[in-house]
N, C-alpha and C positions, 0 to 999 in steps of 0.2 A: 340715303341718297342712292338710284340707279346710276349703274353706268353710263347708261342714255342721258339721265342729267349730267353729269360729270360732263361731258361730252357737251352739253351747251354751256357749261361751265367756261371750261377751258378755249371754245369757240369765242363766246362772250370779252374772254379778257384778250385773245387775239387779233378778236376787232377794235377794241379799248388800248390796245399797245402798237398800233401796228409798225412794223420792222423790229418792235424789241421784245414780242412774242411771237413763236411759229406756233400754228396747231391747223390742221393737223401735220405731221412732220412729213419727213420727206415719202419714205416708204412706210408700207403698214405696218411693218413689224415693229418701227420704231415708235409710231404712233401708237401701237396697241400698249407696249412697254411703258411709253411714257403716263397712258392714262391709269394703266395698272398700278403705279406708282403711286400716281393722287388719289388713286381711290382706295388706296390701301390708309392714308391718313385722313378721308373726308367721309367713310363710306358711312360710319355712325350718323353723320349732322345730317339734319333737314334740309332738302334742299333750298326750300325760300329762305331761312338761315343762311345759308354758303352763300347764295348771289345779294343777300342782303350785305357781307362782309365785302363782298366782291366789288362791290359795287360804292361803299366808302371805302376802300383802300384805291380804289382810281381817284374818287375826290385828295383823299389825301396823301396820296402818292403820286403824282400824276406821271412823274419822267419814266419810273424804271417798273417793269411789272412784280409783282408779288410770286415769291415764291409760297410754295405749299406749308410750309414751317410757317410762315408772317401770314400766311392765309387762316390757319389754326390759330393764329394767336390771339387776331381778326376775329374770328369766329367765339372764341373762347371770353374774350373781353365783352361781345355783346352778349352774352348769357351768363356774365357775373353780375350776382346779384348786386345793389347798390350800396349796401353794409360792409361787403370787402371791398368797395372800391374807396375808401375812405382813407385820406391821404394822414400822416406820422401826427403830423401839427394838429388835423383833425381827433386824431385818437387820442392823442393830450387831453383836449380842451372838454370831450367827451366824459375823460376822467376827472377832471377836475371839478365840472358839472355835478357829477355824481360826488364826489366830496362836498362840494357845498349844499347839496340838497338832501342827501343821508345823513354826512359826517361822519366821525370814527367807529361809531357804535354801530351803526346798521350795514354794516358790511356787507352781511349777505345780500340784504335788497340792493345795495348800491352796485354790487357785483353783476347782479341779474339786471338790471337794467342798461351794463352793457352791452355793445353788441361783441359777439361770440371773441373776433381776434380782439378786441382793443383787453375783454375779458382776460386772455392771454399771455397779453402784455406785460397788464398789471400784475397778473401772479408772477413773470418772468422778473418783471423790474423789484419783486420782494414784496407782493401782496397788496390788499389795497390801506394797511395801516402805512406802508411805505410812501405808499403815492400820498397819505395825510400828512405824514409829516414832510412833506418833502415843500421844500421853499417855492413857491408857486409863482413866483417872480425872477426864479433862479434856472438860468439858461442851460446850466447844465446838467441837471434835472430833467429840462425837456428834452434836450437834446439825448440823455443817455434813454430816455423812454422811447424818443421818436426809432433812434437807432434799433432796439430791442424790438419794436412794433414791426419796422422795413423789415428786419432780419426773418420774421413771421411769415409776414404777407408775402414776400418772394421766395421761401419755398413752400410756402402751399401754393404759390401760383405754376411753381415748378411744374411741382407734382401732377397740378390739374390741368395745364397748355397740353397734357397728351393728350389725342384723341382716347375715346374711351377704350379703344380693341387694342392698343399700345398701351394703356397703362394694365387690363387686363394680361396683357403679353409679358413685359415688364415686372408686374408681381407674383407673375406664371415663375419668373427665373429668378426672382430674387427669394421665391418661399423652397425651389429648386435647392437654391444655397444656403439658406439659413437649415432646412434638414441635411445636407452634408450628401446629397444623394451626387453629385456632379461633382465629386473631389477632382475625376480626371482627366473633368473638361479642363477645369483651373489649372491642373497641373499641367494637362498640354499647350493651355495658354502660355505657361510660362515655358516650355521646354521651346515653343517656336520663336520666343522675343530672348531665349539663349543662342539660337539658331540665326537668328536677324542682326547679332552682335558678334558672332564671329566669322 
């Protein structure tokens, strides 16, 4: 997305909020900063994408405007595919599916015919002989699979609510840290939060 859209962007939701969104701000400078801003987390997406999120988050947000964070998340939700949006109870039923239609011995097929996270799951909760023997009328069965499944699904959704130049950013510092090259960032991190305690 351009700047120049950003800028109908942010107009857009101005006139969609009014009194509870300014744009443009008072002075330029502060107006250029602020759009700097959003455009540092929007500038990867499409634009007809952004004002397509922009544009359900007033339907269902109507009182308070979206910030750029719930704007991303907005955006990130309509480009997930429909396989991860598959709710714990759903990823159950999925499995249990593929047990009664494989059964114990065909695993691998039963395996591959799920979809990728529920896949996951199952190796998580102890394979898919686990999920065969597991009481299928017994709630706490589902319930520890549902939990294992959430626990999944929300951080890879973590991981993927970044824009794309922030999560590049992001593994920019964290491949920084895993080779050791930025010992003395970390260590002046710490010598300034010894400095902030006395």
């Amino acid at each position: 997305m351009t700047r120049t859209n950003l800028v109908k962007v942010l107009t857009f939701i101005s006139n969609s909020y009014q009194g509870k969104f300014k744009y443009p701000l008072d002075s330029r400078e502060e107006s250029k900063f602020f759009t700097e801003t959003w455009y540092s987390f929007l500038q990867d997406y499409d634009y007809q994408l952004v004002r397509t999120a922009v544009k359900k988050l007033i339907v269902n947000k109507p009182t308070w405007a979206p910030t750029v964070g719930e704007l991303v998340h907005e955006i990130e939700s309509l480009i997930t595919p429909a396989e991860d949006k598959i709710s714990g109870g759903e990823a159950w039923q999925l499995a249990l599916e593929a047990v009664r239609k494989y059964g114990y011995y065909k695993a691998g097929q039963a395996m591959d015919s799920l979809p990728q996270m529920v896949q996951k799951a199952v190796q998580c909760y102890g394979g898919f002989s686990a999920v065969c023997h597991s009481e299928i009328h017994s709630s706490f069965a589902r319930q520890n699979f549902i939990k294992i499944y959430q626990e999944l699904v929300n951080k890879k959704r973590r991981a993927e609510l970044l824009p794309p130049s922030l999560r590049k950013e992001t593994q920019a510092i964290t491949d920084r840290f895993k080779k050791g090259a930025d010992k003395d960032l970390l260590k002046g991190g710490e010598d300034n939060q010894e400095q902030e305690m006395s």
